[in-house]
Structures are given as structure tokens and as C-alpha cells.
C-alpha positions in Angstrom: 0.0 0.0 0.0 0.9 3.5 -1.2 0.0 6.7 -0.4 0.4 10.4 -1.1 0.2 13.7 0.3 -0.7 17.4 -0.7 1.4 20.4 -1.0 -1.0 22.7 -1.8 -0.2 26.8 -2.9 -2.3 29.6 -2.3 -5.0 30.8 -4.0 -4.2 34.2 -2.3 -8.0 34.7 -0.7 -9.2 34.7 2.6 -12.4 32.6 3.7 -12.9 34.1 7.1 -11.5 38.1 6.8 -12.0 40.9 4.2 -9.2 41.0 1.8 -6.4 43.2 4.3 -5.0 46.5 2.6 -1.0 45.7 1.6 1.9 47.5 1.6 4.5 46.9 -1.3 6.3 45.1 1.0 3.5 42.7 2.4 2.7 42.1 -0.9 5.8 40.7 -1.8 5.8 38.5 1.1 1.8 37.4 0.9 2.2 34.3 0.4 4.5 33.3 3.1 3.7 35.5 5.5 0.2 36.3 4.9 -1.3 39.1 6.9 -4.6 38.7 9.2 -5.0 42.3 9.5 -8.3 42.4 7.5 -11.3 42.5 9.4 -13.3 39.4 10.5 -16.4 38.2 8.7 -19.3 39.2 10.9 -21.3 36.0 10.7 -18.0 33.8 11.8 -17.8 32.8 15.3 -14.8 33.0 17.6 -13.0 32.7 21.2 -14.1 35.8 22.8 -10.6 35.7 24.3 -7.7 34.7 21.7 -9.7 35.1 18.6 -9.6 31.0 17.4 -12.5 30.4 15.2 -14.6 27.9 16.9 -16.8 26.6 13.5 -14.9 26.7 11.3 -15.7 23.5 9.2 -19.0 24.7 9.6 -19.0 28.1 8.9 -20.9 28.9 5.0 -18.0 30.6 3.9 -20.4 33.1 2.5 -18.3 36.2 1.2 -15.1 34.0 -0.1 -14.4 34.6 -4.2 -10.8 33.2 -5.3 -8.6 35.9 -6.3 -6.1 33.0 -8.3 -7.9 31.1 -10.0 -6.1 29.3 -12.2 -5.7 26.7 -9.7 -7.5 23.4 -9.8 -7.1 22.9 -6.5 -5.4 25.4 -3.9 -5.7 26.7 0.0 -6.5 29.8 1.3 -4.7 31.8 3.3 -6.9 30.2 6.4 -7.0 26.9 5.6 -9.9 26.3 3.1 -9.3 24.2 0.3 -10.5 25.2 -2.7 -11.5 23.1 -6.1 -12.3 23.8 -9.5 -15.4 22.3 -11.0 -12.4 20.8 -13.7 -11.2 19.0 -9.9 -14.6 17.7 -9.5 -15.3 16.5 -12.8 -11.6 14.5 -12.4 -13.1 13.1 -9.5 -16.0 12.1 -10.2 -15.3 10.7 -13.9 -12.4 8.1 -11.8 -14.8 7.5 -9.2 -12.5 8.5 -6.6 -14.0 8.5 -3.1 -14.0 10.8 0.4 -14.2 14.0 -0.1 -17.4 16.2 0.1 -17.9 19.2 -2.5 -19.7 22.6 -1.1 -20.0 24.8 -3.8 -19.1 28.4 -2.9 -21.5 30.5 -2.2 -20.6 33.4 -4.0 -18.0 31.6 -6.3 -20.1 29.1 -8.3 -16.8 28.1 -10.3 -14.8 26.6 -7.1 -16.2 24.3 -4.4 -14.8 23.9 -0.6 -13.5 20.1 -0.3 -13.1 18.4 2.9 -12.3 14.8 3.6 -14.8 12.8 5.2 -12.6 10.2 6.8 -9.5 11.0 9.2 -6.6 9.0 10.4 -4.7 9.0 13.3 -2.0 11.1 13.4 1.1 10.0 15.7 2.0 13.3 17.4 3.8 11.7 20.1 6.2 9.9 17.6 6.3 12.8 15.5 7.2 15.6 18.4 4.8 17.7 17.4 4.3 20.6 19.5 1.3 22.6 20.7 2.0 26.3 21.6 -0.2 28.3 23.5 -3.3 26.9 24.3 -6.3 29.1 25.4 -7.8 28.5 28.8 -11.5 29.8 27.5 -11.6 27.5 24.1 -8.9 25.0 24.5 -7.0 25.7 21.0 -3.6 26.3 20.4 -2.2 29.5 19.1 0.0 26.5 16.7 0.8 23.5 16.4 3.9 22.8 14.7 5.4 19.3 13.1 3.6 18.2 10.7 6.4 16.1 8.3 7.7 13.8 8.2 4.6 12.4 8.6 4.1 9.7 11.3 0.3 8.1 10.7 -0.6 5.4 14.0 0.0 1.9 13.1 -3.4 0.5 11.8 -3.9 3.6 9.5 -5.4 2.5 6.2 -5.9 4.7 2.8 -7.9 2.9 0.3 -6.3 3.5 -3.0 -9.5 5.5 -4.8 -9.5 7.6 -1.1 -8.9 10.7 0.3 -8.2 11.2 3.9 -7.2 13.7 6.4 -5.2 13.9 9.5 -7.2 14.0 12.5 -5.2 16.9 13.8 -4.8 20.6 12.3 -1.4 22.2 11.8 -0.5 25.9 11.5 -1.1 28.9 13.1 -4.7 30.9 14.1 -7.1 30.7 11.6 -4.7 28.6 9.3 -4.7 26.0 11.0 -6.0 22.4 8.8 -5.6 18.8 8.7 -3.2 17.5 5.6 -4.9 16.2 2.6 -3.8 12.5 2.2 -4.9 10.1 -0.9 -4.5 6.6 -2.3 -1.8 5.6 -5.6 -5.0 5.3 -7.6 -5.9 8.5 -7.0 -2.5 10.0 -7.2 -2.4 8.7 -10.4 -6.1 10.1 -12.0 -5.6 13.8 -10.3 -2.0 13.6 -12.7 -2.9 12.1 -15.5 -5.5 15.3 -15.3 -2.9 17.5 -15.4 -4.3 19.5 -12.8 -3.2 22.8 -11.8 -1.6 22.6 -8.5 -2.1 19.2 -7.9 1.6 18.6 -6.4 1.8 15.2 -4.7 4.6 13.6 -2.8 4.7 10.0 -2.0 5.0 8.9 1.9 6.9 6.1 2.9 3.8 4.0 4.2 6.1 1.0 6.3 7.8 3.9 8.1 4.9 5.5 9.2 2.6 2.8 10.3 4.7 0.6 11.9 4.6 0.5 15.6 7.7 2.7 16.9 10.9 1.0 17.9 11.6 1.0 21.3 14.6 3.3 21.1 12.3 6.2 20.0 
């Protein structure tokens, strides 16, 4: 068994703020560094006390229109991923399985995808760290080590899936589970020729294995 993970760029939109004003300089930096200066969505919900959105894989996403968009599939700035109907049509014509399509509701071209299976992420193997957490909500300001990526022994992907980590990496509103899929769908998103649709292969016996006792 194979597997493969996302590395996904921007699409250089926000799904929970209004677009920020940029200096030249912030603009150059945008997509590394992007800025959450622009103001909150009113209908989003957050921790009265640091801010952490609360719904967010809830939230209609009413408002968000994809300033790149000649992406196929791509992130925002906050963590949404973001396909094009071209995406969905790949997907569906390979009857690939997992993932659940919202259409945007004020982007009819693009659709919000989200896996509808997780698997167990193996922080403790991994040393991932949490930073900050918030005594009111319970989230963490970040949490950081993500790769190489450590899955808990038993993890399965089935070859047509897509999956997701059942923990969230990043920082604030960032913050999202990494987009996992089978060999067979690896193989239909590139023989596609999607936009964006960068894929890197995991070394499956490392990560599910049951760590050695000298870890």
C-alpha cells in the first residue's frame, strides 16, 4: 500500500477576513507570511478571548471569491481548500472516493473540499508541538510538526480515497488537517494535469509501523 500527500499553494484569498490593505512590502511577502489584519467576517464565530474560530468547518463561507484562480485545487490563506469544477469533474469521472464538495457560495466556479474520513496522526512519535493553548476555548495559538509524517499503526488509505489527519497544523485561523490520498488516485488527479495538484509519496512501512523502542 501506497500513499500520497498534498502540497498545496495559495490561491491568495481569505475565507474568514475581508481582503487586508497591503503595503508593497507585504505584498511581496503574501504568500509566506500572509497578513490577518483584514477585518473578521461578521457571521464567523470566535473565542471571545484569543480570537480562534470555533466553527470553522462549519462556517458557509459566505463572502469568499478566489482571487487565483487558475488553480484546480489550492488553500486559502486560512486553511480552506478550494477546487475547481475541472477538480470535481476529475473526481468524479475516476470515481475516486472521500471527499465532500460545497460549492461556494458566491463563487459558483470553485467548491470547498473536505475529507470525510480522518486518520490517526502520531504526534507523540512525530514531536509535534502545541503552543499556547487558550484557557476559555482549549486551542492552540499553533501547532507545529507536521512532516515527516508519522500516521498510528493500523492507519489505512484505500487506493481511490482521500483522507485527512485528524489533527490541524498551522497557526490561528490557518490552521488544517493535511490532505492525504491513495496511488490510484494520485495517479487520476496527474494524469488530469491538474493545476496545482503537487503530490509527494509517503513512505507507508515507516509511518505505520509501531515505533521501535529506542524512539
Amino acid at each position: 500500500m501506497s500513499f500520497f500527500r498534498f502540497s498545496l499553494q495559495d490561491n491568495d484569498s481569505y475565507a474568514f477576513r475581508e481582503y487586508p490593505l497591503l503595503t508593497e512590502d507585504q505584498k511581496i511577502h503574501q504568500g509566506i507570511l500572509p497578513v490577518t489584519s483584514g477585518k473578521s467576517r461578521s457571521y464567523v464565530v470566535r473565542c471571545n478571548a484569543c480570537g480562534e474560530l470555533l466553527r470553522k468547518w462549519e462556517e458557509p463561507l459566505t463572502g469568499l471569491v478566489v482571487k487565483k484562480r487558475n488553480y484546480d485545487i489550492a488553500v486559502t490563506y486560512d486553511g480552506i481548500t478550494v477546487a475547481s469544477t475541472r477538480f470535481k469533474l476529475c473526481y468524479e469521472s475516476a470515481a475516486l472516493t472521500g471527499l465532500a464538495f460545497t460549492q461556494l457560495p458566491n463563487d459558483s466556479d470553485f467548491f470547498a473540499i473536505r475529507p470525510l474520513t480522518s486518520v490517526a496522526f502520531d504526534a507523540e512519535r512525530r514531536k509535534t508541538r502545541f503552543i499556547k493553548p487558550c484557557p476559555q476555548c482549549n486551542h492552540f495559538e499553533s501547532v507545529v510538526g507536521a512532516t515527516s509524517i508519522y500516521l498510528k499503526a493500523g492507519s489505512s488509505i484505500d487506493p481511490r480515497q482521500f483522507v485527512r489527519t485528524d489533527m490541524e497544523f498551522g497557526s490561528n485561523d490557518e490552521k488544517s488537517p493535511l490532505l492525504l490520498c491513495g496511488e490510484v488516485a494520485t495517479k487520476a488527479l496527474k494524469a488530469a494535469k491538474l493545476k496545482g495538484v503537487d503530490l509527494f509519496p509517503i513512505d507507508t512501512p515507516a509511518t505505520l509501523r509501531p515505533p521501535a523502542s529506542s524512539d
